[in-house]
C-alpha positions in Angstrom: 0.0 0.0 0.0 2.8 2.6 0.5 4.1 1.9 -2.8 0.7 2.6 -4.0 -0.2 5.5 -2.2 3.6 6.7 -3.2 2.5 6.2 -7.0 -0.9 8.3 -6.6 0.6 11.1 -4.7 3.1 11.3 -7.8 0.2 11.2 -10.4 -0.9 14.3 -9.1 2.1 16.1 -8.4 3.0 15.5 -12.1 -0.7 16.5 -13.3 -0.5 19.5 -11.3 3.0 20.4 -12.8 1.2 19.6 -16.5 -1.9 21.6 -15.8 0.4 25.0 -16.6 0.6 24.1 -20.3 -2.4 21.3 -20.9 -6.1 22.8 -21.0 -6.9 18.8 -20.0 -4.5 18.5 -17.0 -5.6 22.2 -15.7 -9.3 20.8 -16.0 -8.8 17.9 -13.7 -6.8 20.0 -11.1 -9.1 23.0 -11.0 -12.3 20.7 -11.0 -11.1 19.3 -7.9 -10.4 22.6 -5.7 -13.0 22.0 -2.5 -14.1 19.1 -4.1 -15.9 18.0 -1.1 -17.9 21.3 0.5 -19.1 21.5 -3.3 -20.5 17.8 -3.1 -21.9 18.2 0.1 -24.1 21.3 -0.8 -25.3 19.0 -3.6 -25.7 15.8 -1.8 -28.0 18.0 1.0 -30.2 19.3 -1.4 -31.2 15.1 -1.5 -30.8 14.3 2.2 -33.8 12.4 2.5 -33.8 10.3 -0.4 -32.0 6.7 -1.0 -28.8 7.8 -3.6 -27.0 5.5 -5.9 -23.3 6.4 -6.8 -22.2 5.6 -10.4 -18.7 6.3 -11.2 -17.4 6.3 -14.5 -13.7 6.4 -15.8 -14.5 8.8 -19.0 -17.2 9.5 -21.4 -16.7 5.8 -23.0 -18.0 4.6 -19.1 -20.6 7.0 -18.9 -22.2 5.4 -22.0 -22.1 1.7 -20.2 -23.0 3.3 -17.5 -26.1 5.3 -18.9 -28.9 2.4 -19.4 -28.5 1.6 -15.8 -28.7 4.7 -14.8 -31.8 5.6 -16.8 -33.5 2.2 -16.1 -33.3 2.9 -12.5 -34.4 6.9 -12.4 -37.6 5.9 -15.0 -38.3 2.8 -11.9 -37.8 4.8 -9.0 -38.0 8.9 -9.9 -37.0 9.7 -6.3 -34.0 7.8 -6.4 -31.0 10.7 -6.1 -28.4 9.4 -8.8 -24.2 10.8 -7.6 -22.5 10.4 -10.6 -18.7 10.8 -10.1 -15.7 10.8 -13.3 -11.9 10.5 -13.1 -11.4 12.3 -16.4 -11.8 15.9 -17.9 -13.5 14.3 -20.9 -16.2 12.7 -19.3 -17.0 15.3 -16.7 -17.0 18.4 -19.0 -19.2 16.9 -21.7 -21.5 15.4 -19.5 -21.5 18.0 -16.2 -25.3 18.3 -17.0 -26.3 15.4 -17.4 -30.3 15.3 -16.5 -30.8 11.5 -15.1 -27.9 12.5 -12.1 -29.2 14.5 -9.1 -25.3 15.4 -8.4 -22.5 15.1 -11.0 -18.6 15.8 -9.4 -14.8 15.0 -10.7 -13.8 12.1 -8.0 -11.7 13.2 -5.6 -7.5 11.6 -5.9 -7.8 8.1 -4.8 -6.2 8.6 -0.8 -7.1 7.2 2.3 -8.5 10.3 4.0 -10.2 11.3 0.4 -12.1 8.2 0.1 -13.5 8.0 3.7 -14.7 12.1 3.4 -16.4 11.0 0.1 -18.1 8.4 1.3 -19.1 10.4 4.1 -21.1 12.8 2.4 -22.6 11.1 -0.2 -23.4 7.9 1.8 -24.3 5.6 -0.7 -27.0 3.1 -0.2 -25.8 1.3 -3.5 -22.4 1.9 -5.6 -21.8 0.9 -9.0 -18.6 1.3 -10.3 -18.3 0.8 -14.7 -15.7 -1.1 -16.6 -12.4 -0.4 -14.5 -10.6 2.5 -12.8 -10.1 -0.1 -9.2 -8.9 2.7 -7.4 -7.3 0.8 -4.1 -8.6 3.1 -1.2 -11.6 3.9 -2.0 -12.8 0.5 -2.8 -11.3 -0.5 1.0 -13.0 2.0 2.4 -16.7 0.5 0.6 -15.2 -2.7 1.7 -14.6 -1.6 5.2 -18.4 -0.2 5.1 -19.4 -3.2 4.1 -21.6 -1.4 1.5 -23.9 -2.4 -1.2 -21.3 -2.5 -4.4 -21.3 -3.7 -7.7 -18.5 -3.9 -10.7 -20.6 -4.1 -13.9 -19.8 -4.4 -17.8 -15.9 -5.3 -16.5 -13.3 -6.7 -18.6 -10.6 -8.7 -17.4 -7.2 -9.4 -19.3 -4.0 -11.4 -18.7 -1.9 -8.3 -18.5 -4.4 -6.4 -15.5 -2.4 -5.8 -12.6 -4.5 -8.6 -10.9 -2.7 -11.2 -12.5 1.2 -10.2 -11.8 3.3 -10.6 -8.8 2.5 -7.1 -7.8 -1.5 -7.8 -7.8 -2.4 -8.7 -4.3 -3.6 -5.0 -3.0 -5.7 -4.7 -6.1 -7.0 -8.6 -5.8 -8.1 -7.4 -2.1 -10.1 -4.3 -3.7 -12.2 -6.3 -6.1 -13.9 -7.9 -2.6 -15.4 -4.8 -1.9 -18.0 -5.5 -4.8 -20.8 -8.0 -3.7 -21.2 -9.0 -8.0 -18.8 -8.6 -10.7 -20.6 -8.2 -13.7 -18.3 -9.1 -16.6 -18.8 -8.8 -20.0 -17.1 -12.5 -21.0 -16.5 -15.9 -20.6 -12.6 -15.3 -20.5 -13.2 -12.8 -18.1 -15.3 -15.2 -16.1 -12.6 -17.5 -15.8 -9.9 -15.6 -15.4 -11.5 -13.5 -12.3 -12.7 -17.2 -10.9 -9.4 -18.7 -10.9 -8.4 -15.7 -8.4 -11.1 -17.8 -6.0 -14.0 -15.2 -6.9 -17.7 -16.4 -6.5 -19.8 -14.0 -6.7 -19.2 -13.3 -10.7 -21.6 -13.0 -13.5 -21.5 -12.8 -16.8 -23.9 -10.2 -17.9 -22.5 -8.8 -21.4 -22.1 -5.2 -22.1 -24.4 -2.3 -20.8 -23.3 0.0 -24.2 -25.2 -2.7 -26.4 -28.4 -1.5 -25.1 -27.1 2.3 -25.5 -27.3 2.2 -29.2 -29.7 0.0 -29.6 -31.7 2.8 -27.6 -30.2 5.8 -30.1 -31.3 3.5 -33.2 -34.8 2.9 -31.6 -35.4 6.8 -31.0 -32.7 8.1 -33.9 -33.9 12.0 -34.5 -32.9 13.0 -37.7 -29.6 15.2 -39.1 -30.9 17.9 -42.1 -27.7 19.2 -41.8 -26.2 15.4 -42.6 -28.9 14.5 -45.4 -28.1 17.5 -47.4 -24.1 17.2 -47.0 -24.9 13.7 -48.1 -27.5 14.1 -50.6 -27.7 10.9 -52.8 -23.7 10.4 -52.3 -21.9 7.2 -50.7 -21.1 8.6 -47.1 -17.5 7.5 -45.2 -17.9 8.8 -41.2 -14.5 8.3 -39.5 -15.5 8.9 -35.6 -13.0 9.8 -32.9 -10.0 10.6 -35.0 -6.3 11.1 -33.4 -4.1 12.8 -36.2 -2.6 9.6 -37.4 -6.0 8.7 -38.2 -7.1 11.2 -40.0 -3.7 10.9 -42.0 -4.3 7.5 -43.1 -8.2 8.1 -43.7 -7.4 11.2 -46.0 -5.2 9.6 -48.1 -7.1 6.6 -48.1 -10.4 8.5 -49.3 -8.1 10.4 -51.9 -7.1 6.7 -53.7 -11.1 6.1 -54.1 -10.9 8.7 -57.0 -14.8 8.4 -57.0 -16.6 11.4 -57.1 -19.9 9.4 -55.6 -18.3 9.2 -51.9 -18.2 11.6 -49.2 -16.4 11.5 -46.2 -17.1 13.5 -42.2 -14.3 13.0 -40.0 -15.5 13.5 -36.2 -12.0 14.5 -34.1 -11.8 13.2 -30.8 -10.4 16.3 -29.5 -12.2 19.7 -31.4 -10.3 21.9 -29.0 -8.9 25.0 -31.8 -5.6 23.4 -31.9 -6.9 20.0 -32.9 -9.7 21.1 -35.8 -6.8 23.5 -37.3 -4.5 20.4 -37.6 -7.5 18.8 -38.8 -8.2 21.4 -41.4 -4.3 21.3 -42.7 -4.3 17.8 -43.5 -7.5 18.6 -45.7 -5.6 21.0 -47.3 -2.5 19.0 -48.1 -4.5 16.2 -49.8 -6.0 19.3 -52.1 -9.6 18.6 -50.8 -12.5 21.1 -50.2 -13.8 21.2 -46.9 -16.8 22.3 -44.0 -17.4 22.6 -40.3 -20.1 21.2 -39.3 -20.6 24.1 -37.1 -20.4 26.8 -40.0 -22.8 26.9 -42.9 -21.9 23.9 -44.8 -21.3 23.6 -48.2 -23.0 21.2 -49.4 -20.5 20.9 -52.0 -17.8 20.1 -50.1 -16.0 16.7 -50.3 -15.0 16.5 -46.8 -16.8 17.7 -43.1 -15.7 18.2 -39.7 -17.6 17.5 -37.2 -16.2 20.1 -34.8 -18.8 19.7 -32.2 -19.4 17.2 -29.5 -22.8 14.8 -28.8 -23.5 14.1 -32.9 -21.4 11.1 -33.8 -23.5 8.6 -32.3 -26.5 9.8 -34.7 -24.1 10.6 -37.5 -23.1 6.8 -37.9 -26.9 6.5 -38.9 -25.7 8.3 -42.2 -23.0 6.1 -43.2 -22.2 3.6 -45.1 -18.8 2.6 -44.0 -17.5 3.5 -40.5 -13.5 4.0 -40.1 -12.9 4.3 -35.5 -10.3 6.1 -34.8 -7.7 5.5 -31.4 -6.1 2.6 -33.2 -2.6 4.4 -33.0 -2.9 5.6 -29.5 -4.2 3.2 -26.7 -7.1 1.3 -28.5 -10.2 1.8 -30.7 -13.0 4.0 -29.9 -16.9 2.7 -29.6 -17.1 0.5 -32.6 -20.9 -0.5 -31.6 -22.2 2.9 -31.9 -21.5 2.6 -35.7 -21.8 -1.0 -36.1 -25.6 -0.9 -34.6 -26.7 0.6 -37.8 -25.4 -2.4 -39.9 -22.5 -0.6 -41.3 -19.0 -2.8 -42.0 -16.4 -1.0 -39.7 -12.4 -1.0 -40.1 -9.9 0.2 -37.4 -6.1 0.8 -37.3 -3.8 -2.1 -36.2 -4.4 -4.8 -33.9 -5.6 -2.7 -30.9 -9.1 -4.2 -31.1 -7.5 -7.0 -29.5 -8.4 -5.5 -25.9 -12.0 -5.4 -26.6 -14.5 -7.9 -26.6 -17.1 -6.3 -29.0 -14.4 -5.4 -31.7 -13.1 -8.9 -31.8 -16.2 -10.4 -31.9 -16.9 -8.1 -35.8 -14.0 -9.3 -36.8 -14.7 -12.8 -36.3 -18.0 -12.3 -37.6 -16.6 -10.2 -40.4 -18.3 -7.5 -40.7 -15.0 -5.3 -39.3 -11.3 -4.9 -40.3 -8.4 -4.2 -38.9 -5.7 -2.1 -41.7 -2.4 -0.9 -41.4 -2.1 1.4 -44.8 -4.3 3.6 -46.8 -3.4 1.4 -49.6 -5.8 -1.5 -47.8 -7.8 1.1 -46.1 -9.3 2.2 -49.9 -9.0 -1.0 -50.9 -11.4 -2.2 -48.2 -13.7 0.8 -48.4 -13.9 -0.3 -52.4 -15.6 -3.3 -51.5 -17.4 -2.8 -48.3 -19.1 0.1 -49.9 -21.1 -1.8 -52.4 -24.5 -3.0 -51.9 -24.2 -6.4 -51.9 -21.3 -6.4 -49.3 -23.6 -3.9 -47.1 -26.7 -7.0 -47.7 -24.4 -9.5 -46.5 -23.4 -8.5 -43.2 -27.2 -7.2 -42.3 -28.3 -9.7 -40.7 -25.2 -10.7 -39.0 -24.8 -7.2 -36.9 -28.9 -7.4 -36.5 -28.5 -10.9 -35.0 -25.6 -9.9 -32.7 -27.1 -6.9 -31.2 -30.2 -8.5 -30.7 -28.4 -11.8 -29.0 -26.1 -9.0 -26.5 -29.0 -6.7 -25.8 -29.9 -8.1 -22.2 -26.9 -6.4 -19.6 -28.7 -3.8 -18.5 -31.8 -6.1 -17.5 -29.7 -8.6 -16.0 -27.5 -6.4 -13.5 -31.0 -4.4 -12.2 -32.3 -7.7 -11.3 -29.3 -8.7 -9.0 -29.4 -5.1 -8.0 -33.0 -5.1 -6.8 -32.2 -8.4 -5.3 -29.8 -7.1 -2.8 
């Protein structure tokens, strides 16, 4: 544990030295000052009412999160929902988010942090999403003996849990009374620690986009940039993305396709980066959040909250983060029965994106060359019919997690 506490204490000193230069960094330190007289005014304006605390890593969470969350508040209105993030970029784009009563950055995980949390917000359930086992707080739920649940969780060979160094975060994981996992390797790799009490419930985010197909509210803006054009959408671009997706659409040479990249970051710095690798491959451009030209080859979507609507539109998907860590949400695409391709073997850490490529309806590419080469195939009709009722099948077979971790929920 001192090693661990040593390791937090110099996360922050080195976020705090970053938060002079990085917009991000200078988010998470100044969205913590008096972090917890700001979440008690909040909590006491819900005193009397049982509270739920969700915490999610980032916005990726948040969307795994977000059935649950909804599912309870439309059982139980008076429920008051705590919604706590670790990152910048879930908290800023989702701050007012209407199903949470109280929405705050979580505090750095220390001992005396944890315990003051806990004090105010006095949970009478917790859910935690995904990951993000953050050692002292989940001792402090365990020493509480509180209600807690892990749910859509992935496990992996290479998780701390499973090297030498993984006892203190093998201890955490018994502060949750279910782990909800998403698979059967996760299963039995969490069961081989001696765990019980695990369940495999699938993944909450399938019944997120199911729920954004179901009640999809049309783009006029999209249709007309579309018009009766093919339509390429590459979501959460880094800039090597957009580098390889650029000179991939430029190979297509066919006037008939259209292509909106969506950056992950649209902060100035990142759209004008954007913008100058337009330029160099000698294509016109819009902004989404300009008057758009409906003439224009290539849009930006330089705005946050549309991507998930604007897959809808598309007939080919590109998800970008294949450079970096790993791929964005591939599911938020695929749910409209669109093929989907990726950079690199990334999709390797997630269960959902090797599960399209085994069903092969997605791609993994390492060159423009293949990228165009792909998109000249998966564009046509007939490829688009073939993989139809493969994705329709799978989302329908997955769309149960959020139904099955309620009912343990309300059980306990």
């Amino acid at each position: 544990m001192l090693l661990y506490n040593l390791v937090i204490r110099l996360y922050a000193f080195f976020i705090h030295l970053a938060a002079f230069k990085n917009e991000k960094a200078k988010c998470w330190v100044t969205g913590r000052n008096n972090w917890d007289s700001l979440l008690a005014k909040k909590v006491n304006l819900h005193k009397n009412k049982k509270r739920i605390w969700f915490h999610c890593a980032s916005l990726g969470e948040f969307e795994q999160g977000r059935p649950l969350m909804e599912a309870i508040k439309k059982q139980n209105p008076n429920i008051c929902i705590v919604l706590s993030f670790f990152s910048p970029s879930g908290y800023e784009v989702q701050k007012n988010y209407q199903t949470a009563d109280v929405i705050t950055y979580l505090p750095l995980d220390t001992k005396k942090n944890a315990e003051r949390f806990l004090e105010i917000v006095e949970p009478n359930q917790i859910v935690f999403i995904k990951y993000e086992f953050w050692v002292n707080f989940l001792n402090a739920i365990k020493k509480r003996g509180m209600d807690a649940y892990l749910v859509s969780a992935v496990f992996k060979p290479h998780h701390p849990f499973f090297k030498w160094y993984g006892k203190i975060f093998i201890n955490s994981l018994k502060a949750f009374k279910i782990l909800f996992v998403q698979d059967q390797n996760s299963f039995n790799l969490i069961s081989n620690l001696g765990f019980k009490n695990v369940k495999i419930s699938g993944d909450t985010r399938f019944d997120r986009v199911l729920e954004i197909r179901n009640n999809f509210k049309e783009m006029k803006e999209i249709e007309d940039f579309k018009n009766t054009n093919l339509l390429l959408v590459a979501g959460s671009t880094w800039p090597d993305d957009c580098e390889l997706v650029l000179n991939a659409y430029v190979k297509l040479k066919n006037e008939g396709v259209k292509l909106i990249i969506a950056p992950h970051e649209i902060d100035e710095n990142s759209i004008q980066k954007t913008i100058q690798y337009i330029k160099n491959v000698n294509l016109s451009y819009s902004l989404f959040t300009n008057e758009i030209n409906k003439q224009s080859q290539v849009l930006i979507l330089n705005t946050m909250g549309f991507l998930s609507r604007v897959y809808a539109y598309a007939d080919a998907a590109y998800i970008g983060g294949g450079f970096n860590d790993g791929i964005h949400n591939c599911l938020e695409a695929a749910v409209f029965n669109i093929p989907v391709s990726f950079y690199g073997d990334s999709y390797k850490k997630y269960v959902e994106a090797e599960a399209l490529i085994n069903m092969n309806v997605a791609t993994d590419v390492y060159t423009d060359t293949e990228l165009a080469n792909l998109w000249k195939v998966s564009l046509t009709a007939e490829f688009k019919a073939s993989i139809k009722n493969k994705l329709e099948n799978y989302f329908a077979e997955n769309a149960t997690a959020t139904a099955k971790v309620l009912a343990e929920m309300r059980m306990h």
